[in-house]
C-alpha positions, 0 to 999 in steps of 0.5 A: 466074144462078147466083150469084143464084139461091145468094143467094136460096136463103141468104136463103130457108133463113134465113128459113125457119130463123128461122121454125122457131125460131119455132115451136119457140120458141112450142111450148115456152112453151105445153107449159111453161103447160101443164105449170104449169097442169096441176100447178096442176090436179093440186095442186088436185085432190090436195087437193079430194081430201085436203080431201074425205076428211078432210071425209067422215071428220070428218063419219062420226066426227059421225055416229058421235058423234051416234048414241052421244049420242042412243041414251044418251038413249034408254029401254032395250030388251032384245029378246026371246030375250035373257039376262042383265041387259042382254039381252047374251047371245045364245045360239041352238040346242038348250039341252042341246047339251054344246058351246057355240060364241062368236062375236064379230062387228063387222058392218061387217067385211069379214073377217067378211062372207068367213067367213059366205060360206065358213063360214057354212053349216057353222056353221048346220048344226052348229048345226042338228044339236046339234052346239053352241049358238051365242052371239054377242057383237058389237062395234062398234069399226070405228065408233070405227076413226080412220080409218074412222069412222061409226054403221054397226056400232052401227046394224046391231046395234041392228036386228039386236036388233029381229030377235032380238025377232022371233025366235033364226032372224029374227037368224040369216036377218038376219044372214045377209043383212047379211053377204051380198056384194050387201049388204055394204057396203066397210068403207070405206062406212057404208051400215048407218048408215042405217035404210032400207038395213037395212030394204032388206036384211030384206026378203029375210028372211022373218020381217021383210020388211014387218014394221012392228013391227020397221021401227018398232024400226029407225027409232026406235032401241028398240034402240040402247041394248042395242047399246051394251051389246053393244058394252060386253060385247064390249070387256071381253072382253080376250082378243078383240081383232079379228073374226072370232073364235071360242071353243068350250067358252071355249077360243079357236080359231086355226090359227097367228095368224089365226081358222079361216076356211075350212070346211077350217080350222074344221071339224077344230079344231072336232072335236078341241076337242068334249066328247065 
């Protein structure tokens, strides 16, 4: 009984040995398919993601191209407010300010969106209480950036001419707004490319919101042409090379190598660079 009962239980601890293999065996295979498949899954999903960036990214370097192709078709527009033979200089506040303040802007820059949020307002204050007059010159080489390609500097710019003809305060207020953090887009979205989302964002100012005439200018592009000029204006200025940058009295200001951002860093280099 014994010496059966032993044999028995051999026989049935072998079996249930060669079972397990089994198992373990068919385990094996399926977290190997799986492993295969899943990297299969991961090389495709890699490049759908590849092949989409470079498809998005060939697609807003198009969009940059068409736009720079169809505003030189256009007729020239200088807006109104504006100076100089091509309307490039763009000077606000009062004329007889001893201090003039340069701006240089892209609208797409994120830099620049953080600086009109911290150091905005001091700069409208100033200007407001004489301290300088502010001219501005903005470029529009994150269009042409290779890796960030796209129309939306050009076009924010040109709408930013069809404020500057409604009025000096209707392109400060609307600049303001385009810089605002719930409206400006990532450097990585060309949002501006697209007239409603600016017609969207001048909305919230109060000298364009349901202005048709400045609607119009933005849909049509009148001033598409003076922003190729601006743009022109700002990349022969061969001392400035990024944004935000600042010059006052034509002297360019900076703490180390990077421009004055914060109210803190602007607002001392300023004074000791004012005539008196």
């Amino acid at each position: 009984m014994s010496n059966r009962n032993s044999q028995q239980n051999k026989q049935a601890a072998r079996e249930r040995l060669r079972a397990e293999r089994e198992r373990q065996a068919k385990r094996d295979r399926m977290r190997r398919q799986l492993f295969v498949g899943g990297a299969v899954v991961a090389v495709l999903a890699i490049a759908g993601g590849i092949g989409y960036a470079v498809t998005n990214m060939n697609s807003d370097d198009n969009a940059n191209k068409k736009w720079r192709a169809a505003a030189q078709k256009k007729t020239f527009a200088k807006p109104a407010n504006a100076t100089g033979p091509q309307g490039t200089t763009v000077v606000i506040g009062d004329k007889k300010a001893k201090n003039t303040l340069h701006v240089y802007e892209d609208m797409r820059c994120p830099v620049c969106a953080q600086f009109e949020k911290y150091t905005g307002p001091t700069v409208l204050k100033d200007l407001k209480d004489g301290t300088y007059k502010v001219q501005f010159t903005m470029g529009t080489f994150l269009d042409d950036n290779k890796q960030l390609p796209g129309a939306g500097s050009k076009n924010a710019l040109s709408a930013l001419g069809a404020a500057l003809n409604v009025s000096p305060q209707a392109f400060l207020d609307y600049k303001e707004a385009l810089y605002a953090p719930e409206n400006h887009p990532e450097e990585t979205d060309d949002a501006f490319a697209k007239d409603q989302k600016l017609i969207d964002v001048a909305q919230q100012v109060k000298a364009l919101k349901g202005n048709a005439a400045f609607e119009k200018a933005v849909k049509k592009g009148t001033y598409d042409r003076w922003a190729l000029a601006m743009s022109k204006t700002f990349d022969d200025t061969k001392d400035i090379t990024g944004t935000p940058s600042f010059k006052l009295n034509g002297k360019k200001l900076q703490v180390g190598k990077n421009p004055p951002m914060t109210p803190d860093q602007f607002t001392p280099l300023v004074k000791q660079n004012l005539k008196k």
